[in-house]
C-alpha positions as CSV (number, residue, x, y, z in Angstrom):
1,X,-27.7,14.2,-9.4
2,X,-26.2,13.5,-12.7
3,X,-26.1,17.4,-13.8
4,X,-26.4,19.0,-10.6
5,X,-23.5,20.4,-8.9
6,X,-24.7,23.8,-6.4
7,X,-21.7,24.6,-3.6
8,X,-22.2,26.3,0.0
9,X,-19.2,25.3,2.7
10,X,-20.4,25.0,6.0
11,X,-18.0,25.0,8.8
12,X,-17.6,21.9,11.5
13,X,-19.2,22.8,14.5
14,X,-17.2,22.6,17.9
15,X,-19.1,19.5,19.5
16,X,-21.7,17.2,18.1
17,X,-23.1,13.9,18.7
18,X,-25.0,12.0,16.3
19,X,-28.6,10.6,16.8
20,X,-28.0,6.6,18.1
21,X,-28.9,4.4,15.4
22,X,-30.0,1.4,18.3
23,X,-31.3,-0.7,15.8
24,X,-29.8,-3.5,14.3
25,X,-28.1,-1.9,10.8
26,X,-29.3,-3.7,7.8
27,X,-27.5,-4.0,4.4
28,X,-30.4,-1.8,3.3
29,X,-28.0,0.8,4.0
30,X,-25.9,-0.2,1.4
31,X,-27.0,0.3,-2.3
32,X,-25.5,1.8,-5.7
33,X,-26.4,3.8,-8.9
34,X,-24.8,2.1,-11.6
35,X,-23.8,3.9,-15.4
36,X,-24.3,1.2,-18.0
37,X,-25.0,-1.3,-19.4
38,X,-22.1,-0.5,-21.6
39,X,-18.2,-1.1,-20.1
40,X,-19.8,-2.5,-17.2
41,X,-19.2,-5.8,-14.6
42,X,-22.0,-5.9,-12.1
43,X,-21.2,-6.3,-8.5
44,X,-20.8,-9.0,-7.0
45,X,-20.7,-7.7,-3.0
46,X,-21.4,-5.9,-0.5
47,X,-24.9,-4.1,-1.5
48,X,-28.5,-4.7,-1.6
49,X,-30.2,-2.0,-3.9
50,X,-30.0,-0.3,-7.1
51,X,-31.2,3.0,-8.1
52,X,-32.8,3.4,-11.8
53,X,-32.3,7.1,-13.1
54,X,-32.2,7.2,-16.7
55,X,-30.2,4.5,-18.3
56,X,-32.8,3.5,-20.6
57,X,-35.8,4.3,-17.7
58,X,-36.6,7.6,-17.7
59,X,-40.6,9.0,-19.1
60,X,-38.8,10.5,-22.4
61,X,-37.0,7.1,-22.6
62,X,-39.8,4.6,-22.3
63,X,-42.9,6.3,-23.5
64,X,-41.6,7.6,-26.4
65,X,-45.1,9.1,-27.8
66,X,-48.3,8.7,-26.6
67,X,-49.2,5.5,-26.2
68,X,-46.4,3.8,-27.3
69,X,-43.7,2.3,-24.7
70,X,-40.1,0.7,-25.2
71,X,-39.6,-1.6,-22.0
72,X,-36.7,-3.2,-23.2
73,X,-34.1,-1.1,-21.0
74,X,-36.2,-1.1,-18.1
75,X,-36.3,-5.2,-18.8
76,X,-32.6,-4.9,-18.5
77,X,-32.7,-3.8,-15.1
78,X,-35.3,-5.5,-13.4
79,X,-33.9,-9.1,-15.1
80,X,-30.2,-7.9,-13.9
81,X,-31.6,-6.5,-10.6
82,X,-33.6,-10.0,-9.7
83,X,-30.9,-12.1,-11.2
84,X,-28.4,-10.9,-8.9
85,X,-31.0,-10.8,-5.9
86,X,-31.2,-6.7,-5.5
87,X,-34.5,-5.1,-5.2
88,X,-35.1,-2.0,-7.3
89,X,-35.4,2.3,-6.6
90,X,-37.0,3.7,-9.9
91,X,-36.5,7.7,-9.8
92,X,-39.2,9.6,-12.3
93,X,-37.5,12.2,-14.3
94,X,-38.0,14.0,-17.8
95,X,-41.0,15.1,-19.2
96,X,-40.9,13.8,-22.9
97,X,-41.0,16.2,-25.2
98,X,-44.1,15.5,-27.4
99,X,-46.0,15.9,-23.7
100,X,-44.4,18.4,-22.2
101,X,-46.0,22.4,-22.3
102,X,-42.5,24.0,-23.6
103,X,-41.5,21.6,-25.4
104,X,-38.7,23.8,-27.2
105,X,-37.4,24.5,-23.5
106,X,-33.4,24.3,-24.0
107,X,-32.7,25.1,-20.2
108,X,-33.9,21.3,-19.5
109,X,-30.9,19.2,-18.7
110,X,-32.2,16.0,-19.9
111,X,-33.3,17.5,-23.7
112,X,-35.7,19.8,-24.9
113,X,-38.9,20.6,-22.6
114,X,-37.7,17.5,-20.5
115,X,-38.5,19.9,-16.8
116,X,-41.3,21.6,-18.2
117,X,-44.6,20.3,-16.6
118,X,-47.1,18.2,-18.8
119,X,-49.4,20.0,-21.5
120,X,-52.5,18.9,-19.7
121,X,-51.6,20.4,-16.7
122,X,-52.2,23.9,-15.3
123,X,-50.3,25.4,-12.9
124,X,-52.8,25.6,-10.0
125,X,-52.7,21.6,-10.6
126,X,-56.1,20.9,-12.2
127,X,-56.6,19.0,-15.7
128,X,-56.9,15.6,-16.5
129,X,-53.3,15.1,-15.8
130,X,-53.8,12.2,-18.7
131,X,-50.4,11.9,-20.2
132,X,-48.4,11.4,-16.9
133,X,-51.3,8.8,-15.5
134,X,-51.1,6.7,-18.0
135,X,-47.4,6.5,-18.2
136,X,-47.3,5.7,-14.6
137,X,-50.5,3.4,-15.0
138,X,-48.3,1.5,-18.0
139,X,-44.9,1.3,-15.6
140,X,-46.5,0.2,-12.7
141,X,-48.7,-2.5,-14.0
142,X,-45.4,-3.7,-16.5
143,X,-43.0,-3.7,-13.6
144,X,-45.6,-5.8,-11.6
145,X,-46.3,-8.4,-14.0
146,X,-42.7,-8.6,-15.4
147,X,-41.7,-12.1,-15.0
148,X,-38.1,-10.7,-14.8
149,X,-38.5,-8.6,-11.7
150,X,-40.3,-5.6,-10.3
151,X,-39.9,-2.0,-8.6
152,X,-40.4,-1.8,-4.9
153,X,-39.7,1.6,-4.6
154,X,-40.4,5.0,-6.0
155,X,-39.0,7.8,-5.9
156,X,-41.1,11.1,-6.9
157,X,-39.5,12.9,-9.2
158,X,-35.5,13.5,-9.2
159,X,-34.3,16.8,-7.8
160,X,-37.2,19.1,-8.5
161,X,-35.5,22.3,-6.6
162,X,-33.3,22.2,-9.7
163,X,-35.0,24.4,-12.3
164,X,-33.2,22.4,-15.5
165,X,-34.9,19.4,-13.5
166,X,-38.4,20.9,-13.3
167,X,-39.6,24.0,-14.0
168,X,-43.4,23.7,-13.1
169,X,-45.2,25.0,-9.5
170,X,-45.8,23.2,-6.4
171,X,-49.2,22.8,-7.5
172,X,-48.4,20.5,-10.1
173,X,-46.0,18.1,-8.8
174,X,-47.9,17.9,-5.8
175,X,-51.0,16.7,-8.5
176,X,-48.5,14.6,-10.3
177,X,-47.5,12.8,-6.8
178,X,-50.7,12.1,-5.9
179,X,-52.0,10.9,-8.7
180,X,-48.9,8.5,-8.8
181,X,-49.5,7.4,-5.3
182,X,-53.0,6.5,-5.9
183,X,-52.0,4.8,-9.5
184,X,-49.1,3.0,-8.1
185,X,-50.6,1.5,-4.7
186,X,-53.6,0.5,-6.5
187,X,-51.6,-2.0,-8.4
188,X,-49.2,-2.6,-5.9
189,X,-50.4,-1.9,-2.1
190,X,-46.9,-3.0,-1.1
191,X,-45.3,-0.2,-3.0
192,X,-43.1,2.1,-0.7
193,X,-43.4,5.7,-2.2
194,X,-40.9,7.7,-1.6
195,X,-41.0,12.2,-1.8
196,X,-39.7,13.8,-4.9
197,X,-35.9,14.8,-3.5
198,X,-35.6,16.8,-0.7
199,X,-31.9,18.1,-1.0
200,X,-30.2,18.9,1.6
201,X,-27.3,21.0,-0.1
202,X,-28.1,24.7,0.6
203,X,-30.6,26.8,1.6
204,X,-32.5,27.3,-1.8
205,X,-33.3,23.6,-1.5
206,X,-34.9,23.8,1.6
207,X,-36.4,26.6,0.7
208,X,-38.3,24.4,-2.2
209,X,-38.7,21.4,0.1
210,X,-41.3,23.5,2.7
211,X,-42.7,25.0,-0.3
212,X,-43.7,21.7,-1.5
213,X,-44.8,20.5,1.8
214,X,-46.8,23.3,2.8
215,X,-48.8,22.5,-0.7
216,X,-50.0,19.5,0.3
217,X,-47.0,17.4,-0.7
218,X,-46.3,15.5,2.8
219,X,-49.5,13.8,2.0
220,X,-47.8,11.2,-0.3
221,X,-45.1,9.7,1.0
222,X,-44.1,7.0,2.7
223,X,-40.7,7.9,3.0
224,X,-39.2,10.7,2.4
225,X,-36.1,11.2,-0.4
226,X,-33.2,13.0,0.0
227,X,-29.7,13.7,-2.3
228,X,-27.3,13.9,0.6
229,X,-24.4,15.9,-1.0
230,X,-22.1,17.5,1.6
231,X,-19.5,19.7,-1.4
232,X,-19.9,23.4,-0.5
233,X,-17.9,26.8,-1.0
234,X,-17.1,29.7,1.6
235,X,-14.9,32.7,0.7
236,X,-14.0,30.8,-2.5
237,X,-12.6,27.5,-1.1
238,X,-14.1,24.3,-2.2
239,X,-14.3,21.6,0.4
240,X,-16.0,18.2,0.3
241,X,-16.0,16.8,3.9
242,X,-18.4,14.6,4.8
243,X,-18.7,15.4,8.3
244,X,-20.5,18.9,7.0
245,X,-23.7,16.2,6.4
246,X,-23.8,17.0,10.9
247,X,-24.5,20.9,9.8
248,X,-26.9,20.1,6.6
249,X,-29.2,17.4,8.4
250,X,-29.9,19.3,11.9
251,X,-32.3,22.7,9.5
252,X,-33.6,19.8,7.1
253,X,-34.7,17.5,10.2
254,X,-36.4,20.1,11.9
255,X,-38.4,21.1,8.5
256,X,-39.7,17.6,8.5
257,X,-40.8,17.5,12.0
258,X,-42.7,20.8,11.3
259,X,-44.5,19.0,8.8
260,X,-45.2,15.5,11.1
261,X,-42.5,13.9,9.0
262,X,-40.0,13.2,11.9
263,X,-40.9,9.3,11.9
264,X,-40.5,8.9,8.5
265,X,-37.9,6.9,7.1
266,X,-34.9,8.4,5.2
267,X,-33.9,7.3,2.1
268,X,-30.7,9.0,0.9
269,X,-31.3,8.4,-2.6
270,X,-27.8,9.7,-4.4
271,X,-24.4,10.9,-2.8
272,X,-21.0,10.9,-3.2
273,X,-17.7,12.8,-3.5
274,X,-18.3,15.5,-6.6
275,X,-16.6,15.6,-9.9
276,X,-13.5,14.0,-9.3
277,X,-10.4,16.5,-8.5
278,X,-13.5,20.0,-8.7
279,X,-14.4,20.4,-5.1
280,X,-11.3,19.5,-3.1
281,X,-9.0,17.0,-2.0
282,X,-11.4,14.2,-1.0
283,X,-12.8,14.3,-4.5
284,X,-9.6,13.9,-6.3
285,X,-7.0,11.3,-3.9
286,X,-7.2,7.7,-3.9
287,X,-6.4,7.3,-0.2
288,X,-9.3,10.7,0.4
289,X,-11.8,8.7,-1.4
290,X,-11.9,5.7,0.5
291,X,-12.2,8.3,3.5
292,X,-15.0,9.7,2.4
293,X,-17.1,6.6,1.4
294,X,-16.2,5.3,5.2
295,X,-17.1,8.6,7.2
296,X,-20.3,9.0,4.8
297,X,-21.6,5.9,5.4
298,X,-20.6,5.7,9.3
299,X,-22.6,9.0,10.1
300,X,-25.5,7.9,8.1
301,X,-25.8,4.7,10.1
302,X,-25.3,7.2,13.1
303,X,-28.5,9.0,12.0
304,X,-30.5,6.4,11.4
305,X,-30.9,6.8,7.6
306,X,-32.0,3.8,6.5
307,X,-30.7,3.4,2.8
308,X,-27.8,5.5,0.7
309,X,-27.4,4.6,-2.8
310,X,-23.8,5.1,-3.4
311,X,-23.7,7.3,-6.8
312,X,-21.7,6.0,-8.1
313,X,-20.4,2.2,-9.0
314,X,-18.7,3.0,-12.9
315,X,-19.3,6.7,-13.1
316,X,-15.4,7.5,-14.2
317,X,-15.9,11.3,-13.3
318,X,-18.6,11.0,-10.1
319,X,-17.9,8.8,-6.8
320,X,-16.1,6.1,-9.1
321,X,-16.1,2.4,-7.1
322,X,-14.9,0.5,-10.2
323,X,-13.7,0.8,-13.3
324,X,-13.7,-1.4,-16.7
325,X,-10.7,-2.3,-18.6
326,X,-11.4,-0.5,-22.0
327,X,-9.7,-3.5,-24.1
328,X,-11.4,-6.2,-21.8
329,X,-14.9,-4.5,-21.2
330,X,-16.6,-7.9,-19.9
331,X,-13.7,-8.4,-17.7
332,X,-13.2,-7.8,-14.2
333,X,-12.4,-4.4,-14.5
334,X,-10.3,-2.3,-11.5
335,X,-11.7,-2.0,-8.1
336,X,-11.0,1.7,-6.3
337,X,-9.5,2.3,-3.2
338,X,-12.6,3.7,-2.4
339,X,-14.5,0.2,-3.5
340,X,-12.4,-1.4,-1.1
341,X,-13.4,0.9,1.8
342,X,-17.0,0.7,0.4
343,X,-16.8,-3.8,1.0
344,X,-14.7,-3.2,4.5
345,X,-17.5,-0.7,5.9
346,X,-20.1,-2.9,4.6
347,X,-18.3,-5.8,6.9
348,X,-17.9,-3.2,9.5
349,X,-21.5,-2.2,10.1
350,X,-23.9,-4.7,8.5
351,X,-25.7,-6.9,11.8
352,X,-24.0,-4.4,14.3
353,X,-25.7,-1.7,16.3
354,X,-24.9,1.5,17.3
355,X,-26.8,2.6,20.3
356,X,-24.4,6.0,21.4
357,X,-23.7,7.2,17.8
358,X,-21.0,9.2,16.7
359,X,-19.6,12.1,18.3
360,X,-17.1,14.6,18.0
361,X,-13.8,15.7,20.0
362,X,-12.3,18.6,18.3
363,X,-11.1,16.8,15.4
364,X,-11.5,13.5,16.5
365,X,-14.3,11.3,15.4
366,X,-15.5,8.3,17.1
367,X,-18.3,6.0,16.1
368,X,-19.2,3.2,19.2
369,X,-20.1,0.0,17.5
370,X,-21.8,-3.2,19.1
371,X,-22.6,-6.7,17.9
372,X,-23.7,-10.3,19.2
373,X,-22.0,-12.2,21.7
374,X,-20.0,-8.8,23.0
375,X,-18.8,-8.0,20.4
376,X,-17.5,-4.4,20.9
377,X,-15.8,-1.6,18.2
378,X,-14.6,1.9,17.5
379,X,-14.4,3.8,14.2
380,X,-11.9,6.3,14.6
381,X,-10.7,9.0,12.3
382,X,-8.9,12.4,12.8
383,X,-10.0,15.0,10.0
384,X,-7.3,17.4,10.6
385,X,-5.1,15.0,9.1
386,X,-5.1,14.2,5.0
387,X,-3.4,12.2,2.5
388,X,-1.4,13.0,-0.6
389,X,0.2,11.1,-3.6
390,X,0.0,8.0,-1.6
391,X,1.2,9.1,1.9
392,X,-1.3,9.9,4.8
393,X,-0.4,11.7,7.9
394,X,-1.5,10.8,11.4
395,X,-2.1,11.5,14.8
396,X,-1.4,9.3,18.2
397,X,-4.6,7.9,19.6
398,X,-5.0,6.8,22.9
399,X,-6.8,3.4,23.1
400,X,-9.0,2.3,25.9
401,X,-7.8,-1.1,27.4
402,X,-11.0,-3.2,26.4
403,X,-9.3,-3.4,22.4
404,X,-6.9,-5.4,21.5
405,X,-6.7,-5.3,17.2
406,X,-8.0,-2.5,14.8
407,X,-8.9,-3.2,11.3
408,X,-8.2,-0.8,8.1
409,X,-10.2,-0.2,4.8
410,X,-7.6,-2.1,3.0
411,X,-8.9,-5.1,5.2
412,X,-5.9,-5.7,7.1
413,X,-6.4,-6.3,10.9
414,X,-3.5,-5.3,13.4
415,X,-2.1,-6.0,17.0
416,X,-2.4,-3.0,19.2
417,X,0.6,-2.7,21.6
418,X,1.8,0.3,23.7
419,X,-2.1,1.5,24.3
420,X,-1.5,3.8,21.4
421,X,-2.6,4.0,17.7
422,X,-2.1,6.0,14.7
423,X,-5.1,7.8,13.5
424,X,-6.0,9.5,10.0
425,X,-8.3,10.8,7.3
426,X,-9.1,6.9,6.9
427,X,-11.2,5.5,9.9
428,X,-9.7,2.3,11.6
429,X,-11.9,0.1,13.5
430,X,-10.9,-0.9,17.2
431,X,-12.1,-4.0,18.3
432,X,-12.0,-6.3,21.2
């Protein structure tokens, strides 16, 4: 996302169950976006991805004019990346500008002519397409040979609905895409190619996803890419709940099926809370945030989207997990609330199952968890209730006989007694 921050509230719906996720949930689910490498500690736990957007990465970054390529921050990431046993999402994004048709173009986000489509490309898609296949041709066949590590999955371009993103036609991304797809699995059949992002946010994002599709873009994918932001506005009030994903998903599932994309895997490639404090509470509290990351990543597990890369780990303004100590910048740093909650769900879900979902009681959320041996759980939360300077309030929760404890995202596990617990904007997890 980065520069992207488009609003459209969306109100919960009375009732709804989530889509049982039966399988077994893998720590693919968990992955991060991290800001650096400056004023930054790697982490150590608790997630099995990282997403490259920028940082040293980007087209304008590496190929710096034609022919000539700077893979030294890439080689930073892939040697990290392997080093600490992650495998690796690389996100195309900005057009440099010596290749790029308006090169002077100051609406691009990323710098001059950076969304404007290559110079050797018309808009219907023909031409030789030469300066973006051989940048491709060069990344793939570096990141496959690199002794330090390698990309295993790719993500089409990032956020093309947003004009200061790209500015070209269907035509010509579709081109781009498969000309990529045909680049990249030639040197690496095991490649996993993922759709430019398919946003889910509002309706002019969908409105560019079936464009795309319908021009021949669900041809090249393996899986598809989405930027699962749930921050929206109604009559002027800014909310950031991330039940409202329930709402967005349901229009952007269908689309896919319409296209024969229904058994594609979903990768949700960037989400979070917005810009802390800008689009309500759960953006700006301690206590909210942890919330959030909890509820976010419990309903994608419901839904059976197979990896969300947490955007993320340093940012200090966007979905911050972790932040350095200015005077000690190789030092451990401060974990968040909300990078607590992020290691507790993690333990929560990783190896379990959950084969009814999540559903919905008015505004009661439950989330049925299984595991080996018996194992049995409940994530509960109450989103009528909230949390403020420190205190959250809380609802009475009636507890079925088969659990005995419940867990917290501060990690601490409690007795239940008197069949009754407190519930909250934080989830607790019931167990037997």
């Amino acid at each position: 996302m980065w520069f992207r921050k488009l609003t459209l509230h969306v109100a919960f719906v009375a009732a709804c169950t989530a889509m049982p996720a039966a399988a077994q949930i893998s720590a693919q689910l968990f992955d991060l976006s991290l800001d650096g490498p400056s004023l930054f500690v790697w982490p150590v736990d608790s997630f099995n991805g990282i997403r490259l957007l920028g940082n040293g990465t980007s087209w304008q970054e590496v190929n710096t004019a034609e022919g000539v390529y700077d893979w030294s921050g890439l080689e930073y990431w892939l040697a990290a990346a392997n080093s600490h046993h992650n495998d690796v999402l690389y996100t195309f994004t900005a057009v440099p500008q010596w290749a790029s048709s308006e090169p002077n173009d100051t609406s691009c986000k990323q710098g001059p002519g950076t969304c404007d489509p290559p110079n050797d490309l018309n808009s219907d898609g023909s031409g030789t397409d030469q300066h973006w296949k051989d940048f491709v041709n060069a990344l793939a066949t570096y990141s496959q040979s690199s002794v330090s590590g390698h990309i295993q999955y790719w993500e089409m371009w990032n956020e093309p609905h947003n004009s200061f993103f790209w500015n070209g036609t269907d035509a010509q991304l579709v081109r781009m895409v498969s000309d990529a797809f045909a680049i990249i699995k030639a040197v690496d059949p095991n490649a996993v190619i993922l759709s430019p992002t398919m946003g889910w946010i509002n309706r002019s994002s969908l409105t560019w996803a079936s464009g795309y599709l319908a021009a021949g873009g669900a041809n090249y994918m393996d899986a598809v890419a989405v930027h699962g932001y749930v921050f929206q506005t109604q009559n002027g009030v800014k909310t950031d709940y991330p039940e409202t994903m329930v709402s967005l998903f349901a229009p952007y599932q269908s689309l896919l099926n319409s296209y024969g994309l229904g058994d594609k895997q979903i990768f949700d490639t960037e989400s979070s809370w917005s810009l802390n404090g800008h689009w309500g509470a759960y953006s700006s509290d301690p206590d909210l945030q942890a919330a959030f990351v909890a509820r976010l990543y419990l309903l994608h597990a419901a839904y059976g989207i197979v990896r969300l890369y947490w955007f993320e780990w340093n940012d200090p303004s966007d979905g911050t997990l972790w932040l350095p100590n200015p005077a000690a910048p190789s030092g451990p740093g401060t974990l968040q609330e909300a990078g607590v909650a992020y290691q507790q769900i993690y333990n929560w879900l990783v190896g379990n199952s959950m084969p009814t979902g999540c559903s919905q009681s008015g505004t009661v959320w439950t989330c049925s968890i299984t595991g080996a041996k018996g194992y049995l759980a409940e994530a509960v939360w109450d989103t009528s209730q909230t949390c403020s300077g420190g205190t959250c309030t809380s609802s009475s929760y009636k507890v079925g006989s088969s659990y005995s404890q419940y867990q917290t995202l501060s990690g601490a596990t409690v007795t239940i007694t008197g069949g009754t617990v407190p519930i909250g904007a934080k989830p607790i997890l019931l167990e037997n």
